[in-house]
mmCIF file of the N, C-alpha and C atoms, coordinates in Angstrom:
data_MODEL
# 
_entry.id   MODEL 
# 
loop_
_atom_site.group_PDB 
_atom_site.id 
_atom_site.type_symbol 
_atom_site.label_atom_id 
_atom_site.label_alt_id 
_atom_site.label_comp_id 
_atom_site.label_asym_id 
_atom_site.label_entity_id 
_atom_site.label_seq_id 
_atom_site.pdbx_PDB_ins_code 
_atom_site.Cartn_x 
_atom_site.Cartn_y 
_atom_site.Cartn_z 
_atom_site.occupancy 
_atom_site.B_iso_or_equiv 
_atom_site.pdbx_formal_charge 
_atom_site.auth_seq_id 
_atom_site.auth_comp_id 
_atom_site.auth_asym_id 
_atom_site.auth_atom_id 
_atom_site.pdbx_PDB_model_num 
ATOM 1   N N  . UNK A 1 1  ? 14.231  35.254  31.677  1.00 0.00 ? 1  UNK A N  1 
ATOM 2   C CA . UNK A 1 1  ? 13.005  35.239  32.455  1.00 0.00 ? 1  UNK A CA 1 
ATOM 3   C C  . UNK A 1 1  ? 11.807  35.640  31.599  1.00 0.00 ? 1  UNK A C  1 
ATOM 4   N N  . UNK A 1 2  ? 11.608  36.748  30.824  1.00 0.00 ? 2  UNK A N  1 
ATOM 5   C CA . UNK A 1 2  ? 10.980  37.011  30.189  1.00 0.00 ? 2  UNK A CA 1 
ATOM 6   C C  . UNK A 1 2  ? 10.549  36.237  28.870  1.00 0.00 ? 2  UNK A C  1 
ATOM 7   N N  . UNK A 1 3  ? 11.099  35.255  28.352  1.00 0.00 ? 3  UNK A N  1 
ATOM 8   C CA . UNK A 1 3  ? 11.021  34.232  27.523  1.00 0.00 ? 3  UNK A CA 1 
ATOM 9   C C  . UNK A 1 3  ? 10.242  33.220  28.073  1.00 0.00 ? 3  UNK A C  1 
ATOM 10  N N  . UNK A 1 4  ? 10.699  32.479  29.002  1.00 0.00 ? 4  UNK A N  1 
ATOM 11  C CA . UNK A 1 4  ? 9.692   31.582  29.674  1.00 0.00 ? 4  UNK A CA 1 
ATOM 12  C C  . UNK A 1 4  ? 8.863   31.967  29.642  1.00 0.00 ? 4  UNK A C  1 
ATOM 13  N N  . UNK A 1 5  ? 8.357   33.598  30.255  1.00 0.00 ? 5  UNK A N  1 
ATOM 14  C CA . UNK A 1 5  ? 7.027   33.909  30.682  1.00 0.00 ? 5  UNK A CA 1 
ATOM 15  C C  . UNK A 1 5  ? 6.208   34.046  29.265  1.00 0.00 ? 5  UNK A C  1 
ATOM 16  N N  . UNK A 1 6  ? 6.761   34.426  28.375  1.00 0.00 ? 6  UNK A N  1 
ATOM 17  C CA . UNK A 1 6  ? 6.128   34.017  27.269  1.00 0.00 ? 6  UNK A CA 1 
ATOM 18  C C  . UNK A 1 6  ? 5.886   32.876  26.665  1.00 0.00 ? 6  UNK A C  1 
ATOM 19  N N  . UNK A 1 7  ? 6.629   31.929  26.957  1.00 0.00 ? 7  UNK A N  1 
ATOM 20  C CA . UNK A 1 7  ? 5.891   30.410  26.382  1.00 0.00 ? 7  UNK A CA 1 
ATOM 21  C C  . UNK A 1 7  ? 4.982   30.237  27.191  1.00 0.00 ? 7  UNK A C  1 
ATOM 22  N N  . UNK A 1 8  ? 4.889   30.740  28.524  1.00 0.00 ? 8  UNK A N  1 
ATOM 23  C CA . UNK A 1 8  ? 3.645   30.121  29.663  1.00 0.00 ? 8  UNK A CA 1 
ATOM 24  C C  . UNK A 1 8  ? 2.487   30.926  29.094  1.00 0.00 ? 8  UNK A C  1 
ATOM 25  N N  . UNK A 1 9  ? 2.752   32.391  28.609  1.00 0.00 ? 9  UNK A N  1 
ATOM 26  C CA . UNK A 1 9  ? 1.636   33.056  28.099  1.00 0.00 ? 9  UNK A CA 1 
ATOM 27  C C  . UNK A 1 9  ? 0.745   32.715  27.022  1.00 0.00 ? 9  UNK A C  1 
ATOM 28  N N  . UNK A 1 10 ? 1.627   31.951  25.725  1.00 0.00 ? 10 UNK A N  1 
ATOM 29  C CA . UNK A 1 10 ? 1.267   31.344  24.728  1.00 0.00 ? 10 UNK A CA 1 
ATOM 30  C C  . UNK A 1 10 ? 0.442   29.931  25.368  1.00 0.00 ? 10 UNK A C  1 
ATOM 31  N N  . UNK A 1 11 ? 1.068   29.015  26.019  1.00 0.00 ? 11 UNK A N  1 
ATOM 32  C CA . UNK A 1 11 ? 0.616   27.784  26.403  1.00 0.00 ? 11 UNK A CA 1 
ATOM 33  C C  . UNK A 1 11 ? -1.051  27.768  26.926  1.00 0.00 ? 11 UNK A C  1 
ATOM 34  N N  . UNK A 1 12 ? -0.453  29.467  27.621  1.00 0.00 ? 12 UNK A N  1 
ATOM 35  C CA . UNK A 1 12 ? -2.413  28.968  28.955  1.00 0.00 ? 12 UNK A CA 1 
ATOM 36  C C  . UNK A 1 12 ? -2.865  29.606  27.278  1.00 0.00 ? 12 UNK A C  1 
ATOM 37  N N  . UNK A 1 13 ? -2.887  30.482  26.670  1.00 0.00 ? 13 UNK A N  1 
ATOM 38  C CA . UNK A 1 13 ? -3.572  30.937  25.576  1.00 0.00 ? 13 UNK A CA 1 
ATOM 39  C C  . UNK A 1 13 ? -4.294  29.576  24.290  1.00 0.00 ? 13 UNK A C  1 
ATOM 40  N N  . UNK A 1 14 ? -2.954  28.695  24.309  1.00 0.00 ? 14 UNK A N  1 
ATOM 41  C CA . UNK A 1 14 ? -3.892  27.613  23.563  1.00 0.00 ? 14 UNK A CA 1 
ATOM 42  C C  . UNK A 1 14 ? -4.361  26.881  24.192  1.00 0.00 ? 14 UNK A C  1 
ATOM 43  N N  . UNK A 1 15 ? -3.984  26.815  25.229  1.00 0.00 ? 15 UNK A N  1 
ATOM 44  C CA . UNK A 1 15 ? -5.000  25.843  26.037  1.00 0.00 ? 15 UNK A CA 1 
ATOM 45  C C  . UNK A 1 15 ? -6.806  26.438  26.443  1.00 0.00 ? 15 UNK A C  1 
ATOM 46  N N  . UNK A 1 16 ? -6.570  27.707  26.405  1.00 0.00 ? 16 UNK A N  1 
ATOM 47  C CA . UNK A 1 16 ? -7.565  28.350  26.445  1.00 0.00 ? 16 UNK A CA 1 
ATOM 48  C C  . UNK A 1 16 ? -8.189  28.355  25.387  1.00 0.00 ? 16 UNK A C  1 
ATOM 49  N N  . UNK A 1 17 ? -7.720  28.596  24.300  1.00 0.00 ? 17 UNK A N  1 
ATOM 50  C CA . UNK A 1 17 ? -8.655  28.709  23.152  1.00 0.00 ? 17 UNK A CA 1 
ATOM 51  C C  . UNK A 1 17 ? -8.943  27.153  22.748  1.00 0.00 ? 17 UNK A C  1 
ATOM 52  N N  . UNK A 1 18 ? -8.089  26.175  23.162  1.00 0.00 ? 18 UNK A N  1 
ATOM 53  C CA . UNK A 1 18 ? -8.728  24.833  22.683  1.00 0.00 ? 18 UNK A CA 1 
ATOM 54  C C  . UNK A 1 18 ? -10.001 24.794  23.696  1.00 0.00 ? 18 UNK A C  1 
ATOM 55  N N  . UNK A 1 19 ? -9.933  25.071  25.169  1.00 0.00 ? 19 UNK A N  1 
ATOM 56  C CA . UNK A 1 19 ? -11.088 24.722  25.933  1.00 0.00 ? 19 UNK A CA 1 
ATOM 57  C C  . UNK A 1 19 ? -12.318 25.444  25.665  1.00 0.00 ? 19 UNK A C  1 
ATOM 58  N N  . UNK A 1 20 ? -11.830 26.833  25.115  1.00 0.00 ? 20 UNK A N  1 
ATOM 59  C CA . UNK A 1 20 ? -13.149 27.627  24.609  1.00 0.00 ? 20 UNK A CA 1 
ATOM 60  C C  . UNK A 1 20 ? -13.471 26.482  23.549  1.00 0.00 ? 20 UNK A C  1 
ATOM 61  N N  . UNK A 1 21 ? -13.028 26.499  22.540  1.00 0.00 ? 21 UNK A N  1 
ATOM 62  C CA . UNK A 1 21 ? -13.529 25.967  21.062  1.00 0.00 ? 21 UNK A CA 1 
ATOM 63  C C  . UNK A 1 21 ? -14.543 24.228  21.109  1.00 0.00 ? 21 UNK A C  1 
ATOM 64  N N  . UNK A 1 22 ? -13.723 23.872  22.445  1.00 0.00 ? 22 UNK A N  1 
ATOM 65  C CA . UNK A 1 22 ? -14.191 22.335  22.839  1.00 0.00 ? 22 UNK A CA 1 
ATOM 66  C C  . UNK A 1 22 ? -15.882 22.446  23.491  1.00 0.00 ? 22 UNK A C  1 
ATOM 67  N N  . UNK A 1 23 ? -16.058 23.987  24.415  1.00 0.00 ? 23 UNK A N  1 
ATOM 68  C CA . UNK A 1 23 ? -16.882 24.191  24.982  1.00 0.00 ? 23 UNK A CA 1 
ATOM 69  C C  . UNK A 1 23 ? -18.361 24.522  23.992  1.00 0.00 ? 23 UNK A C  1 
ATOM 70  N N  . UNK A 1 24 ? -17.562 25.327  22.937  1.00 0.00 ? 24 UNK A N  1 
ATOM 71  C CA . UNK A 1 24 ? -18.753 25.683  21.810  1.00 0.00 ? 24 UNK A CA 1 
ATOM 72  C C  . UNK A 1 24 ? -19.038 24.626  21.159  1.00 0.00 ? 24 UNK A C  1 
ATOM 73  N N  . UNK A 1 25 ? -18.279 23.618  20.797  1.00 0.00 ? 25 UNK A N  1 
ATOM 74  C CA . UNK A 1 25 ? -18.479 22.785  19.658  1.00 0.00 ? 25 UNK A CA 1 
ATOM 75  C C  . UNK A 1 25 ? -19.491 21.687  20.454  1.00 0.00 ? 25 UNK A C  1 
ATOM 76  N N  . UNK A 1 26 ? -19.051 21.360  22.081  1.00 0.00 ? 26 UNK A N  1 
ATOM 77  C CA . UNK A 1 26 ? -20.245 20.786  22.643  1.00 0.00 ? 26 UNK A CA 1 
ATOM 78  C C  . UNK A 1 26 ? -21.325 21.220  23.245  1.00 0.00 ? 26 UNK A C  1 
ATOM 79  N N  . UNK A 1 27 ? -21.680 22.419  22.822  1.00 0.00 ? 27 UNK A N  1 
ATOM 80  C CA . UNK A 1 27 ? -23.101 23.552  23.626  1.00 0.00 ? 27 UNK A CA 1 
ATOM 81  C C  . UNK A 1 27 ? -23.864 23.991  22.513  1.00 0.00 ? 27 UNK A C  1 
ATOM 82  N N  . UNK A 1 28 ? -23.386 23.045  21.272  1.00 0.00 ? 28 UNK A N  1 
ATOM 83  C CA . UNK A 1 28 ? -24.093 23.747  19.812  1.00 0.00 ? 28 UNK A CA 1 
ATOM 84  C C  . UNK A 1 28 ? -25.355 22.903  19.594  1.00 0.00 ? 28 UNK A C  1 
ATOM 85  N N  . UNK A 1 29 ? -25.050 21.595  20.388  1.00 0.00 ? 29 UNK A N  1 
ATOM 86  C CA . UNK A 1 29 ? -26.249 20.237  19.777  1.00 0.00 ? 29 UNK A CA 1 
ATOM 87  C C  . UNK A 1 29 ? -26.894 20.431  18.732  1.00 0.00 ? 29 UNK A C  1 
ATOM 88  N N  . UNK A 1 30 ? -25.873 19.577  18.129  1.00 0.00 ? 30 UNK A N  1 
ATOM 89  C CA . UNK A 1 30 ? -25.859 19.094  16.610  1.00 0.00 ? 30 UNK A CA 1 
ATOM 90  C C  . UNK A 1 30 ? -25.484 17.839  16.478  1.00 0.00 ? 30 UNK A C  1 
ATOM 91  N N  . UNK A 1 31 ? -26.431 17.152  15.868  1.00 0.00 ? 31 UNK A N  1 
ATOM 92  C CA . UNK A 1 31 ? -26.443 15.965  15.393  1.00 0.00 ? 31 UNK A CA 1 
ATOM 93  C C  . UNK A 1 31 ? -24.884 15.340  15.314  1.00 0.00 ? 31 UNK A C  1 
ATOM 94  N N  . UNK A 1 32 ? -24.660 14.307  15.445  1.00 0.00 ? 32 UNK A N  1 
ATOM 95  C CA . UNK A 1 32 ? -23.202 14.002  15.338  1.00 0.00 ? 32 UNK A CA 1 
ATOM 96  C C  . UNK A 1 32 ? -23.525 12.093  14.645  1.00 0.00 ? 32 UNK A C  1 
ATOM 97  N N  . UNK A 1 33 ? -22.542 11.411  14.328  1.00 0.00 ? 33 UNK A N  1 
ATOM 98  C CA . UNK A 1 33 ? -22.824 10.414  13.480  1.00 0.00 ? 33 UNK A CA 1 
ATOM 99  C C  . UNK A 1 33 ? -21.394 9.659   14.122  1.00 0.00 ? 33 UNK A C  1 
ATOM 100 N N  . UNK A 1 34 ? -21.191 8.839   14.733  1.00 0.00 ? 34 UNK A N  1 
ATOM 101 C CA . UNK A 1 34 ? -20.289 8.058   15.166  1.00 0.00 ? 34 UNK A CA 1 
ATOM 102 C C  . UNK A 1 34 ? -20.096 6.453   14.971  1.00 0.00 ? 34 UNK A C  1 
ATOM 103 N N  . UNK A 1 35 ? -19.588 5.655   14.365  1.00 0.00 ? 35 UNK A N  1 
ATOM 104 C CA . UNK A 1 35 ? -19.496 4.459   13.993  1.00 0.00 ? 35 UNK A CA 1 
ATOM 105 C C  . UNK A 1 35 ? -20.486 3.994   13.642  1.00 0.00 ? 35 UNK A C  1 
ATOM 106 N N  . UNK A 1 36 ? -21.016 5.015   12.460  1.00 0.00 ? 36 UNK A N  1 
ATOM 107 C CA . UNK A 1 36 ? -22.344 4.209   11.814  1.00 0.00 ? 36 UNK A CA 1 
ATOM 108 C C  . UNK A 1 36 ? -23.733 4.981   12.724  1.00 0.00 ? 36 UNK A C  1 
ATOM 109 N N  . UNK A 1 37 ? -23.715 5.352   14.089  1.00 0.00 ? 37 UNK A N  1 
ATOM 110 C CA . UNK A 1 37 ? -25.030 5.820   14.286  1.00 0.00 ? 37 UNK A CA 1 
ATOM 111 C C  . UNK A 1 37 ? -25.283 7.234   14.097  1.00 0.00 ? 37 UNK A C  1 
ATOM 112 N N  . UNK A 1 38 ? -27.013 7.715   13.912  1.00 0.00 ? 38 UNK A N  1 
ATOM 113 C CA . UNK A 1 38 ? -26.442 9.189   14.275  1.00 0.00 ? 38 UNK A CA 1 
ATOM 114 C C  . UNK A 1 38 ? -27.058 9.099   16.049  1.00 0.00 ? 38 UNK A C  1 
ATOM 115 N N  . UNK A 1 39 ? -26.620 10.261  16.316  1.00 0.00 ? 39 UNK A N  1 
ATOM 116 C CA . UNK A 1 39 ? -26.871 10.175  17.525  1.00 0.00 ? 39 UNK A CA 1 
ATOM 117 C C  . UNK A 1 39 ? -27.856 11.305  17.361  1.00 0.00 ? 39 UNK A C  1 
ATOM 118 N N  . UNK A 1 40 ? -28.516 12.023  18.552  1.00 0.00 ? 40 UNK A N  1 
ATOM 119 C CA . UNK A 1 40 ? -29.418 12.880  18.587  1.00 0.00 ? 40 UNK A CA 1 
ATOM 120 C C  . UNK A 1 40 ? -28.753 14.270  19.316  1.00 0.00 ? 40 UNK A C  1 
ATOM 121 N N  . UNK A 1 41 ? -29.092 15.345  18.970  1.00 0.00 ? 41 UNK A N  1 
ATOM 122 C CA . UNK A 1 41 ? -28.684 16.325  19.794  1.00 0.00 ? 41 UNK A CA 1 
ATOM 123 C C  . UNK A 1 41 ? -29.258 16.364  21.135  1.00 0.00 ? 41 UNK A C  1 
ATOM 124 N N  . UNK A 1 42 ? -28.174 17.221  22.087  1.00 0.00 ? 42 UNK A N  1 
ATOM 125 C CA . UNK A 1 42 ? -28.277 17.038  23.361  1.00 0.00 ? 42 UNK A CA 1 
ATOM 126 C C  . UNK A 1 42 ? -29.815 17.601  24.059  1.00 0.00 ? 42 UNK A C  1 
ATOM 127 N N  . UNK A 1 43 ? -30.550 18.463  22.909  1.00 0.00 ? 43 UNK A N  1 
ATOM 128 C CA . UNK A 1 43 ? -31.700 19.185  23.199  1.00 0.00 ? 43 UNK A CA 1 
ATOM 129 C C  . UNK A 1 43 ? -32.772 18.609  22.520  1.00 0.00 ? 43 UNK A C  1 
ATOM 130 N N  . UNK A 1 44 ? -32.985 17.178  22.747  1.00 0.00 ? 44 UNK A N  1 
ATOM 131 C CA . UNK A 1 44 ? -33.590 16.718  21.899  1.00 0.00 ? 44 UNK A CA 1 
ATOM 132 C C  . UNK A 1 44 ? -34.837 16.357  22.885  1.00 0.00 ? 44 UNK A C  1 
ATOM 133 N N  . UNK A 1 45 ? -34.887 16.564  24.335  1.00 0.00 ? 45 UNK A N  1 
ATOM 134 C CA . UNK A 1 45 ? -35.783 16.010  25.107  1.00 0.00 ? 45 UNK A CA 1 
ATOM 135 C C  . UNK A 1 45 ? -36.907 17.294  25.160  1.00 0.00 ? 45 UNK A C  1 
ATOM 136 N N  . UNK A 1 46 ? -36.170 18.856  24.674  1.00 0.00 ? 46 UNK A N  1 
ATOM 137 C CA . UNK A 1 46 ? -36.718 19.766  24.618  1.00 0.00 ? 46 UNK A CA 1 
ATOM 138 C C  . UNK A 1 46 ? -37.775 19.947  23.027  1.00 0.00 ? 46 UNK A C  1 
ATOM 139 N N  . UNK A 1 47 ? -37.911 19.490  22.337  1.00 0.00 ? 47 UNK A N  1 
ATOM 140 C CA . UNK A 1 47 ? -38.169 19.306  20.880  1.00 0.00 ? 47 UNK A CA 1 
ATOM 141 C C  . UNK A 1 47 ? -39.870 18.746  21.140  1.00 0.00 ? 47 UNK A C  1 
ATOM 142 N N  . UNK A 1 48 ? -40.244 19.672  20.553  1.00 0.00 ? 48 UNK A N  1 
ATOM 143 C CA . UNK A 1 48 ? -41.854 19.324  20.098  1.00 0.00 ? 48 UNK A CA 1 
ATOM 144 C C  . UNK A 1 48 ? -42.505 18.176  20.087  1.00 0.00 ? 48 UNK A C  1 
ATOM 145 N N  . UNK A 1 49 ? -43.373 17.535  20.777  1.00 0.00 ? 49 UNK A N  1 
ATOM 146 C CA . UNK A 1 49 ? -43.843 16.087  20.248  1.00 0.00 ? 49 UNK A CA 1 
ATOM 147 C C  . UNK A 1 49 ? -44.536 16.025  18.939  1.00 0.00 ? 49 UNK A C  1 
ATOM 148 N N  . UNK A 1 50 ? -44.309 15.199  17.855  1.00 0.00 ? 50 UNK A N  1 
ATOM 149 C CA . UNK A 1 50 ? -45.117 15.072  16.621  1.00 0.00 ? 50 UNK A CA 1 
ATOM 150 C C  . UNK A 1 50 ? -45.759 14.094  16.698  1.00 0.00 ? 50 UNK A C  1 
ATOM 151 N N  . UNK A 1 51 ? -47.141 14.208  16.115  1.00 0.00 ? 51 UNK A N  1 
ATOM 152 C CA . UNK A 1 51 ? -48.149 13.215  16.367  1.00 0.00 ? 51 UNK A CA 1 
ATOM 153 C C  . UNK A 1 51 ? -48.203 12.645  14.782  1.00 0.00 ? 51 UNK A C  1 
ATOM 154 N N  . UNK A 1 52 ? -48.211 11.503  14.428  1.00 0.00 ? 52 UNK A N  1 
ATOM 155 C CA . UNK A 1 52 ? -48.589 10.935  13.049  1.00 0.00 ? 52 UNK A CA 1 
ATOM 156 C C  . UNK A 1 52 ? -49.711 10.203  13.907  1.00 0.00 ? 52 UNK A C  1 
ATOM 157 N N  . UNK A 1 53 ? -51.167 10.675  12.893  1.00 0.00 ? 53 UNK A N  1 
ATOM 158 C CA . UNK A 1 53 ? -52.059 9.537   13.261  1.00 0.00 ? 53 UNK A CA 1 
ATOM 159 C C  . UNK A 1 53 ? -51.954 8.120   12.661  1.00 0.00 ? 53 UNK A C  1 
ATOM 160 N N  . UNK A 1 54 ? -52.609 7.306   13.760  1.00 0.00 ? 54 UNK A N  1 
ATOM 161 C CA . UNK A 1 54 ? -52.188 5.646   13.136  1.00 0.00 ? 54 UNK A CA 1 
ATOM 162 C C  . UNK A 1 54 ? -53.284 5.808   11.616  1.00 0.00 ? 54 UNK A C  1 
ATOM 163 N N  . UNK A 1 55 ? -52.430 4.699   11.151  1.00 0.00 ? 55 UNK A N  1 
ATOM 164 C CA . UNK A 1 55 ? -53.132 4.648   9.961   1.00 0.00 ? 55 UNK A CA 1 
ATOM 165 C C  . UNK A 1 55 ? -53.658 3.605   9.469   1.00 0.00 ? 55 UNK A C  1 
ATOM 166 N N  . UNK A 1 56 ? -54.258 3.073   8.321   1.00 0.00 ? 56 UNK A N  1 
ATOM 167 C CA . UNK A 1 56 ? -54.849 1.685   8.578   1.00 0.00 ? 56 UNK A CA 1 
ATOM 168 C C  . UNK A 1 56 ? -53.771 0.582   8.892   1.00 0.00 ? 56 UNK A C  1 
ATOM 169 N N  . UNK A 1 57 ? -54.494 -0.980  9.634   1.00 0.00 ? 57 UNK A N  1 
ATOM 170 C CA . UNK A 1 57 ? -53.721 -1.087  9.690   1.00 0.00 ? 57 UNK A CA 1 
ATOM 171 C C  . UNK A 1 57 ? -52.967 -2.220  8.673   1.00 0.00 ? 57 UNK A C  1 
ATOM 172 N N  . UNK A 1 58 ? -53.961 -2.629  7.386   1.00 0.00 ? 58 UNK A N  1 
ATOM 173 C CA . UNK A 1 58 ? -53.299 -3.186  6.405   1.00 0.00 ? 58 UNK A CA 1 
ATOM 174 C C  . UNK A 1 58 ? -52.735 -2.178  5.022   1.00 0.00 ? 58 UNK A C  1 
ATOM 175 N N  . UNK A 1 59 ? -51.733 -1.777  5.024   1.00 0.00 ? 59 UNK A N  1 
ATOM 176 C CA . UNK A 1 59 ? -50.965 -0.864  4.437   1.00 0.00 ? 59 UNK A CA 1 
ATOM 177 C C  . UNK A 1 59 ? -51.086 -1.205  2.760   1.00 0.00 ? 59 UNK A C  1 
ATOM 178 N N  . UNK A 1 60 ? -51.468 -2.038  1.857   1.00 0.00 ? 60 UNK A N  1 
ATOM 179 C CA . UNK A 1 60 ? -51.782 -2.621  0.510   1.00 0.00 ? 60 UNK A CA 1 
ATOM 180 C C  . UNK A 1 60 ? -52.659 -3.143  0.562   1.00 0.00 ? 60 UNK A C  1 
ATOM 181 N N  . UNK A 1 61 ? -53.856 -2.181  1.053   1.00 0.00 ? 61 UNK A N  1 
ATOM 182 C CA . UNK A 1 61 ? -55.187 -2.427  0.922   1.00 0.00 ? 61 UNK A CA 1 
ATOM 183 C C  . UNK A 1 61 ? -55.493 -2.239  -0.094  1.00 0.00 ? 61 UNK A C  1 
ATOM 184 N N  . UNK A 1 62 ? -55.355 -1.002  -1.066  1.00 0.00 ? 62 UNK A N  1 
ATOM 185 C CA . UNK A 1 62 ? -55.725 -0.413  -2.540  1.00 0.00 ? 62 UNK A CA 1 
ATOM 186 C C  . UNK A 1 62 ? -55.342 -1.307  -3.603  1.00 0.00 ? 62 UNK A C  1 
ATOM 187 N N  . UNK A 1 63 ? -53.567 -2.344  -3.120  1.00 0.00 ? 63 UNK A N  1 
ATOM 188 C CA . UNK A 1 63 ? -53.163 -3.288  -4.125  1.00 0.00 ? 63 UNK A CA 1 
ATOM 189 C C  . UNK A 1 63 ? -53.902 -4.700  -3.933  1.00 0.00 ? 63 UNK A C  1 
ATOM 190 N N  . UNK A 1 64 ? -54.875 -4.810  -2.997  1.00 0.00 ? 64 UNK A N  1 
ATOM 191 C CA . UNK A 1 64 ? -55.291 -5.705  -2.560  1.00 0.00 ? 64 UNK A CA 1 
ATOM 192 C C  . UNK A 1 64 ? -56.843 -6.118  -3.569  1.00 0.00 ? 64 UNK A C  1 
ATOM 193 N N  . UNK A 1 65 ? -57.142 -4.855  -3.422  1.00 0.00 ? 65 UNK A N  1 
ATOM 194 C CA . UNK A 1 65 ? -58.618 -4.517  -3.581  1.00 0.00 ? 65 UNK A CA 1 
ATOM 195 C C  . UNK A 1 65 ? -58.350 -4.573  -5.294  1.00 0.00 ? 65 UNK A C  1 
ATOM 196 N N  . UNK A 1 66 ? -56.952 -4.064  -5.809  1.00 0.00 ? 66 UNK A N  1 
ATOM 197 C CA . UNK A 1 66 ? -56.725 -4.237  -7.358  1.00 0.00 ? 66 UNK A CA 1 
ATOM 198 C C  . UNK A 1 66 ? -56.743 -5.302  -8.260  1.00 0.00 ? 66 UNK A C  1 
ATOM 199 N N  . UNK A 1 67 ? -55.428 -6.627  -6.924  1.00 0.00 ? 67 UNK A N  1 
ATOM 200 C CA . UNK A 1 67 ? -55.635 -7.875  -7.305  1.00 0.00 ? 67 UNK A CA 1 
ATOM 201 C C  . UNK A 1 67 ? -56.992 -8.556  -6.919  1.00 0.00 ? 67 UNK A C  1 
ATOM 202 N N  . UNK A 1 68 ? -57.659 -8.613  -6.574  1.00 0.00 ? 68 UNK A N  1 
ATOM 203 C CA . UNK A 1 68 ? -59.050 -9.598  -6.429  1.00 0.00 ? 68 UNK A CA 1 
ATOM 204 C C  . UNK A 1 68 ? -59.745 -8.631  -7.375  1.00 0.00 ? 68 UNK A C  1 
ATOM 205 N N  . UNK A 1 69 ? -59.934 -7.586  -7.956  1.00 0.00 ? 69 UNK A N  1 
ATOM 206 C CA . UNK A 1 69 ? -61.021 -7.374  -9.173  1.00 0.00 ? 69 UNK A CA 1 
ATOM 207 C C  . UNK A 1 69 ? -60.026 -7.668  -10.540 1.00 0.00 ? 69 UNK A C  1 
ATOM 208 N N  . UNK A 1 70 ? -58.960 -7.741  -10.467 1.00 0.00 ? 70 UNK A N  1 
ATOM 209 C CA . UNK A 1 70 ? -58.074 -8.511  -11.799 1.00 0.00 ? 70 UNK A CA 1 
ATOM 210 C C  . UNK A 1 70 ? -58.408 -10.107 -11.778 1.00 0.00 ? 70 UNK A C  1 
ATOM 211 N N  . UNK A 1 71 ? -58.385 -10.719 -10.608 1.00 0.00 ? 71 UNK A N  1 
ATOM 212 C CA . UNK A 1 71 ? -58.666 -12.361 -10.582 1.00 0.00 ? 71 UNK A CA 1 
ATOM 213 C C  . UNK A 1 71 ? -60.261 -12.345 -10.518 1.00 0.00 ? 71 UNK A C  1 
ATOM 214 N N  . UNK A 1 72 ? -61.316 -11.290 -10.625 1.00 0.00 ? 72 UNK A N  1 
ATOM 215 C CA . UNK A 1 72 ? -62.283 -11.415 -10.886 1.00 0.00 ? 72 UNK A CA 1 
ATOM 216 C C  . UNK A 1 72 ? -62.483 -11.224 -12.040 1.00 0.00 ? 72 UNK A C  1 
ATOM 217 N N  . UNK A 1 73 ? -61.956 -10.447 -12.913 1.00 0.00 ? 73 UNK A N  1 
ATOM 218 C CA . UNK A 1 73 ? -62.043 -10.132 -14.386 1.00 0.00 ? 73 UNK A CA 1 
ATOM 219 C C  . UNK A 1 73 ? -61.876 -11.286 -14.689 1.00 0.00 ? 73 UNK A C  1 
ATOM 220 N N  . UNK A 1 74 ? -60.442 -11.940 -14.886 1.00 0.00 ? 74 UNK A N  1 
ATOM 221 C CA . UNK A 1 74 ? -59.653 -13.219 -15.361 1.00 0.00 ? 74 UNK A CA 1 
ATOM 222 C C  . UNK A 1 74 ? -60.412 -13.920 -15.067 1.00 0.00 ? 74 UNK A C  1 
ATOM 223 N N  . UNK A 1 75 ? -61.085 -14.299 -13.801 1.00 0.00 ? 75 UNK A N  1 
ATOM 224 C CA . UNK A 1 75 ? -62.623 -15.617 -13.825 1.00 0.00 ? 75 UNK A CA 1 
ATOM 225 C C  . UNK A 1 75 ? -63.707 -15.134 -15.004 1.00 0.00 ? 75 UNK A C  1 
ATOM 226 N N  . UNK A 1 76 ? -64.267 -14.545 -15.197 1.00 0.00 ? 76 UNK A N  1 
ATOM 227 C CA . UNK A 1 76 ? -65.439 -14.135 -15.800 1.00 0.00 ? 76 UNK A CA 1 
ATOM 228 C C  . UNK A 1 76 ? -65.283 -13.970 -17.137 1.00 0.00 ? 76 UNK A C  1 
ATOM 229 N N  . UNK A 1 77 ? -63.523 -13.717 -17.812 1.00 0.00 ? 77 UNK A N  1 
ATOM 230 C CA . UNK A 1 77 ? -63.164 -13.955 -19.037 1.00 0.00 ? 77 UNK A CA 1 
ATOM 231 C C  . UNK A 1 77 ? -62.720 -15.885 -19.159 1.00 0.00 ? 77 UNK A C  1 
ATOM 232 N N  . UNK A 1 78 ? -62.600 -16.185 -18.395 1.00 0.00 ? 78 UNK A N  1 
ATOM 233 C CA . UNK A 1 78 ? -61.994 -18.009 -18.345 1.00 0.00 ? 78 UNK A CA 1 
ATOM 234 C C  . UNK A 1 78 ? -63.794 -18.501 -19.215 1.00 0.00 ? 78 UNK A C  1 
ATOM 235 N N  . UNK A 1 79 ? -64.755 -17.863 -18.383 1.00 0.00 ? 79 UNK A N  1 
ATOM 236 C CA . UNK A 1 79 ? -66.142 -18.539 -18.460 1.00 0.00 ? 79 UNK A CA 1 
ATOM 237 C C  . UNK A 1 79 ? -66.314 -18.359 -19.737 1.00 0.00 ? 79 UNK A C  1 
# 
């Protein structure tokens, strides 16, 4: 009798400590990565809004502005 009651004691014990350990590992929200995505933590609706201001909106303006005074040089050396 006392044997049984010890495998039942052991049993609820891992079952307990697996349900504790299952409970922490999903109340931690942390990023997790599953078939290629990441996913977001569960507290992610709680998280700061960040503002990036828009920015211009042709992004190789400076390489733009570089090539047309190079094809202006190159004209004015052709002459």
């Amino acid at each position: 009798m006392e044997n049984k009651m010890n495998t039942q004691w052991i049993t609820r014990g891992t079952i307990g400590t697996l349900a504790f350990a299952a409970l922490l590992a999903t109340s931690t929200g942390c990023q997790v990565s599953l078939n290629g995505q990441t996913l977001p933590s569960p507290h992610y609706l709680q998280d700061d809004v960040q503002y990036f201001p828009a920015g211009p909106e042709f992004k190789l303006s400076r390489e733009a502005a570089a090539l047309q005074a190079a094809r202006a040089e190159e004209k004015r050396n052709q002459r």
